[in-house]
N, C-alpha and C positions, 0 to 999 in steps of 0.2 A: 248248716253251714256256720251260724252264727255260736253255735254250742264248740265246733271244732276251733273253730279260730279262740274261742276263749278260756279251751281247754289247751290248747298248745304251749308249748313248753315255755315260749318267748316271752307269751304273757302273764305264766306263772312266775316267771322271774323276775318281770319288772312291774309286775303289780298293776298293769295296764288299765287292765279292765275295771279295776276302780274309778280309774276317770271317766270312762265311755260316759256315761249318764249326763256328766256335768260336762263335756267335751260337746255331745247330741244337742245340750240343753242352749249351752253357747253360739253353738253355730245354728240350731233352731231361731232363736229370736231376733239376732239379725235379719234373718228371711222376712221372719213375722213383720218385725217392722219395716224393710223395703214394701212387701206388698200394700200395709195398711198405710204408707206415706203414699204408692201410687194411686192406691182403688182413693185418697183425699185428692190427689193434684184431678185426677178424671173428673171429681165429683164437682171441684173449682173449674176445670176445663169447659164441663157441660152447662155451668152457670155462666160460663166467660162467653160461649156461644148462644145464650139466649140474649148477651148485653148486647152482645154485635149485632144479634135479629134485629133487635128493638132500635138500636142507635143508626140501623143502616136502613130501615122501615122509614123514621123520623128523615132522614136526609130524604127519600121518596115522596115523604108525603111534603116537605117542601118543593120538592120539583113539579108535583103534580098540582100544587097551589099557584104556582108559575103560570104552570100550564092553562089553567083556567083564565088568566090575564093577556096568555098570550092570544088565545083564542078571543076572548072581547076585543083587543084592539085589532085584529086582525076581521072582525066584526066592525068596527069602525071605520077599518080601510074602505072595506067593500058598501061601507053606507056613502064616504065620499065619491067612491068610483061610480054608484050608479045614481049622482045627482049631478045635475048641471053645476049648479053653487050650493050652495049649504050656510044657510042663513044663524043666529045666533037663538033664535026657539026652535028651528029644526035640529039644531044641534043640544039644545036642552031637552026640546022631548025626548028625543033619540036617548040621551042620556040616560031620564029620569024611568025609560021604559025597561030600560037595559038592566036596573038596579033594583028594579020592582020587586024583584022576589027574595028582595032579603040577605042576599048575598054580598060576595065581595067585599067583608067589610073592614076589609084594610085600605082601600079605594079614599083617598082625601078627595082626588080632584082629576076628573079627566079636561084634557085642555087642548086645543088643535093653535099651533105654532104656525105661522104664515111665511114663508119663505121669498124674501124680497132679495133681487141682487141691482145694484147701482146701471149693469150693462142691458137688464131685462125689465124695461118698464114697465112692462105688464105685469110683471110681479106683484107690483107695487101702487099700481093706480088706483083701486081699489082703497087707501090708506090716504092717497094723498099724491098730488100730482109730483111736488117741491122734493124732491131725494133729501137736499140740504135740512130740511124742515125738519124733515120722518128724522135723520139720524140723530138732530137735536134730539129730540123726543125719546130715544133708545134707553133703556136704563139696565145694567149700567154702560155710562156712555163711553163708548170706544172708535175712534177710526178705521172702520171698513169697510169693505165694498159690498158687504153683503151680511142680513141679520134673519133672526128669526123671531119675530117679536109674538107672544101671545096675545090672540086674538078673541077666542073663546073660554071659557072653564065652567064645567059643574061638576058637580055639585054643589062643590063648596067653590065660589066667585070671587073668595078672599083673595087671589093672586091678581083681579083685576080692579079690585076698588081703587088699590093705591096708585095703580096706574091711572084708572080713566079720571079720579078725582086728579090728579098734578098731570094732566092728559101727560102720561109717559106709558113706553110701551116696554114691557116687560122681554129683553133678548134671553131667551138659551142657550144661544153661542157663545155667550160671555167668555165664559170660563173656555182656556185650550182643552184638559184632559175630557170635558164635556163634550165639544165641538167636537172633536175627533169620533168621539162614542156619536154620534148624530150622522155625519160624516157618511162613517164607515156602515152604518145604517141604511142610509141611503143608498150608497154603492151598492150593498148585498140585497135590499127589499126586504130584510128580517129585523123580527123583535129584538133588539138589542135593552141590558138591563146598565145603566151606568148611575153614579153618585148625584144626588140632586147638587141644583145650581145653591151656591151661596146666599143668591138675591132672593130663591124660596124661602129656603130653611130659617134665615136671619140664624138667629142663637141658639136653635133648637138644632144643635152638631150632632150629625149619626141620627138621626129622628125617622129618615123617611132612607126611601130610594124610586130611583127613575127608570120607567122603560116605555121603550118610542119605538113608532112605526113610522114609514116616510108613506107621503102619502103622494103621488103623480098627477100629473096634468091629465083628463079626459080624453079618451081617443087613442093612445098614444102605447104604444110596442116597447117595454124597457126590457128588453133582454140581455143588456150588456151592461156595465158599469159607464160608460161615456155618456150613453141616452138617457141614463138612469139620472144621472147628477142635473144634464141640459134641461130635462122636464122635473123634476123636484120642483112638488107643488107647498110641501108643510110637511110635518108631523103630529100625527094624533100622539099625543103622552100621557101614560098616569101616573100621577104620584101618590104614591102608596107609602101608608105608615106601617114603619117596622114592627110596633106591639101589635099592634091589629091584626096586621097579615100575617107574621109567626103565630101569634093567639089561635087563629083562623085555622090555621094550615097543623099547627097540633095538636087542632082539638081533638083525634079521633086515636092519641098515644096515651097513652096510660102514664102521666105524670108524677105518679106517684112511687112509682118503681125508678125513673131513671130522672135526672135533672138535665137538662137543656141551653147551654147559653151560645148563640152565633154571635158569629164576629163577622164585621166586615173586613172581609182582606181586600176590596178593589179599592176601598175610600180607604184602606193601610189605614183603619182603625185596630190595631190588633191588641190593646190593652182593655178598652171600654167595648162591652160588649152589645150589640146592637138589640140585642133579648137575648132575659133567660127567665125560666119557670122558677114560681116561688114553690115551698112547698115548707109545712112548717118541720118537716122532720131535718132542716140543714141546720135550723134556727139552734146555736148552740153544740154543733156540732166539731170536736175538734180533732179527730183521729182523719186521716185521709181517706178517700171514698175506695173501695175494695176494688173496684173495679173504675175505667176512665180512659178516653180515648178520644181524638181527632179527628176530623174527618172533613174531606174536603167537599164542598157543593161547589159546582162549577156550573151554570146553565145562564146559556143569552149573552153569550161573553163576558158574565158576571162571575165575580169567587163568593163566594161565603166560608165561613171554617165553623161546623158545628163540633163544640166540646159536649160532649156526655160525660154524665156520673152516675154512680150506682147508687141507689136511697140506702138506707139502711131494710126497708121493707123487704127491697128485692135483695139483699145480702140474704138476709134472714133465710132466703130460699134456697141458700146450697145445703146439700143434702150428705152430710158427712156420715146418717147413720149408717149405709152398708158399709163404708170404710168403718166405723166402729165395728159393725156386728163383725167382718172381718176378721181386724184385728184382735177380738177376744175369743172367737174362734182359734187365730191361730198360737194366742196363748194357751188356751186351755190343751191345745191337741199336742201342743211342746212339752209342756209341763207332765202329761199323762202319759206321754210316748218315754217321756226324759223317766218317770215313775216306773213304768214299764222294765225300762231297761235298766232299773237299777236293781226291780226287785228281780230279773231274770239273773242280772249279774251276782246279785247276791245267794240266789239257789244255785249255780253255778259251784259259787265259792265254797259254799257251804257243802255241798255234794262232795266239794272237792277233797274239802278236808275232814267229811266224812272218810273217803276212800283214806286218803293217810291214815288216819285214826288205825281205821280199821285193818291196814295195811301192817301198820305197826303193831298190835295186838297179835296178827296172826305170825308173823315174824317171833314175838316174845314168845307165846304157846307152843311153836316148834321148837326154839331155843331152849326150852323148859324140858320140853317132850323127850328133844337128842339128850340133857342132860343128864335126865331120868334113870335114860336106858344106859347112857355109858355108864353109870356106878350102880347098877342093876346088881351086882354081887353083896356089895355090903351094904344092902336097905332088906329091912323086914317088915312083913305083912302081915295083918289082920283079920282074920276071915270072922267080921262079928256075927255071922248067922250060926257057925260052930262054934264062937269061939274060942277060936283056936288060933297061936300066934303062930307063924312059920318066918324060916330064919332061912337066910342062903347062906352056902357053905362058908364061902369069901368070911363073911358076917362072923362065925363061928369063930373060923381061924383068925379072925381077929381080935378079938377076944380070949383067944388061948384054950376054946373047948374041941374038942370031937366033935367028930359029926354026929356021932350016937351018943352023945354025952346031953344036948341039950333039944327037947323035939322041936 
């Protein structure tokens, strides 16, 4: 097929098939290089879907580090619900047993918050008979009918020295956007995670964060939000420090492939980030990371935003050589195919203008032949085996002899 089309008269005329090779060759490497740009984007694709593994693993294993906090103070609940009272060493043992094994060690301080309201004395008797008195005492000091002052804390007791030393009582209602997170806790009976109080942290901004369980009066049915708020006995809290519990909670990701920094979005920290993993391969680093991405943590009514990055370690792992082997594959089979068809075109041609050649030769040898025979009369021959000349008659008469005159 391909000998007929390049024998055909059309493409003898305009020299076509000269091109073919360089035409094949052209539109060959285009190809060549679409495939080996997509077998490189697949090979960046399949590295893109191991960052997302990893970056979306990371956002789990902080949920699941959550999870362990939630389950202890939900442990705490049920240690207040099946005591009558719960004294300030039964609440340190409890503590000190709870932490035994080494854990939790983003845990600063767990602390049971005592819920006092102005219209329920009994809240409050316990603290002190004088409502007037307690509020003085509240720090810091606000007009309301109602506080939560910290009563208990361990491990760390640092929240109550300041207090019982200036006898003041430490509120967690202070703050509105807090109160509300405490609040709405109580209503639901669930772990709730919100921003520590100011009166904690002092200077140490974005350090920690808070999560509280409401804890109920004895005996008592709270199945609804109304009954729920009426008996509101305290809440157990822990304040948890950010390096520690991030520390904690990524210990089991591979830090060296991917880099890690959360943000607080509920405390609308979103410039200063609450943690991120060192690693010395950033150190010095100025090109942008290959890979990087957002992601939201959302757990306990809390946000977090973890940003991931790619190290240079885990760059190093996209795997461009089958896109190479590819692409020199599909050069070498362009180039041999393109070789191929030029050296077919060129026996072609050559064939071709063999047949002319030869065409023309046998053209001239007839031309010779008919000439030969037409002036057949006046040509003489040789016979060198007799030698002997012979003349035709024409030949004679031309010459002015007889025919008998010359043999």
């Amino acid at each position: 097929m391909l000998n007929k089309i390049l024998n055909s008269r059309w493409f003898a005329q305009r020299h076509v098939d000269a091109w073919l090779p360089w035409l094949f060759l052209m539109m060959a490497l285009p190809v060549t290089f679409l495939i080996w740009k997509n077998e490189k984007q697949n090979a960046y694709i399949e590295q893109q879907i191991r960052f997302e593994y990893h970056a979306k693993e990371a956002t789990g294993l902080i949920k699941r580090h959550l999870l362990e906090y939630e389950h202890m103070l939900e442990g705490m609940q049920s240690f207040f619900r099946a005591s009558v009272f719960v004294d300030q060493h039964e609440f340190d043992d409890y503590v000190n047993a709870l932490l035994q094994p080494k854990r939790l060690l983003g845990l600063h301080s767990l602390a049971y918050a005592k819920y006092i309201d102005s219209t329920r004395p009994a809240t409050y008797t316990s603290l002190g008979t004088d409502w007037f008195a307690l509020t003085q005492r509240m720090q810091p000091k606000q007009d309301r009918s109602f506080y939560a002052p910290i009563i208990y804390a361990a491990p760390n007791a640092s929240l109550l020295i300041a207090s019982v030393e200036s006898n003041r009582l430490l509120d967690v209602l202070a703050e509105a956007p807090i109160r509300q997170a405490f609040q709405h806790s109580a209503d639901s009976n669930k772990v709730l995670v919100s921003p520590v109080m100011q009166s904690i942290q002092g200077g140490n901004v974005n350090d920690s964060f808070l999560m509280q369980l409401p804890i109920y009066q004895n005996n008592t049915i709270n199945n609804n939000a109304t009954s729920r708020r009426e008996r509101i006995d305290g809440w157990v809290l822990a304040i948890i420090k950010n390096e520690l519990f991030f520390t904690e909670a990524f210990g089991s990701a591979d830090k060296d492939l991917l880099k890690y920094s959360v943000y607080d979005i509920s405390a609308n920290h979103h410039d200063k980030p609450s943690y991120q993993t060192y690693n010395t391969q950033t150190q010095g680093r100025r090109s942008p990371a290959m890979f990087a991405n957002r992601y939201e943590v959302e757990y306990l009514g809390y946000v977090w935003e973890l940003r991931a990055e790619s190290l240079p370690k885990f760059e190093q792992y996209v795997d461009y050589k089958r896109a190479n082997y590819i692409g020199m594959l599909g050069l070498l089979i362009s180039f041999s195919l393109s070789g191929v068809l030029y050296l077919l075109v060129a026996r072609t041609r050559a064939t071709d203008t063999i047949h002319k050649v030869s065409n023309q030769l046998s053209a001239s040898e007839q031309r010779w032949q008919f000439a030969l025979e037409g002036a057949g009369d006046g040509v003489w021959d040789w016979d060198i085996k007799t030698n002997k000349v012979v003349f035709s008659k024409r030949w004679k008469a031309m010459l002015g002899y007889e025919d008998f005159e010359v043999g």
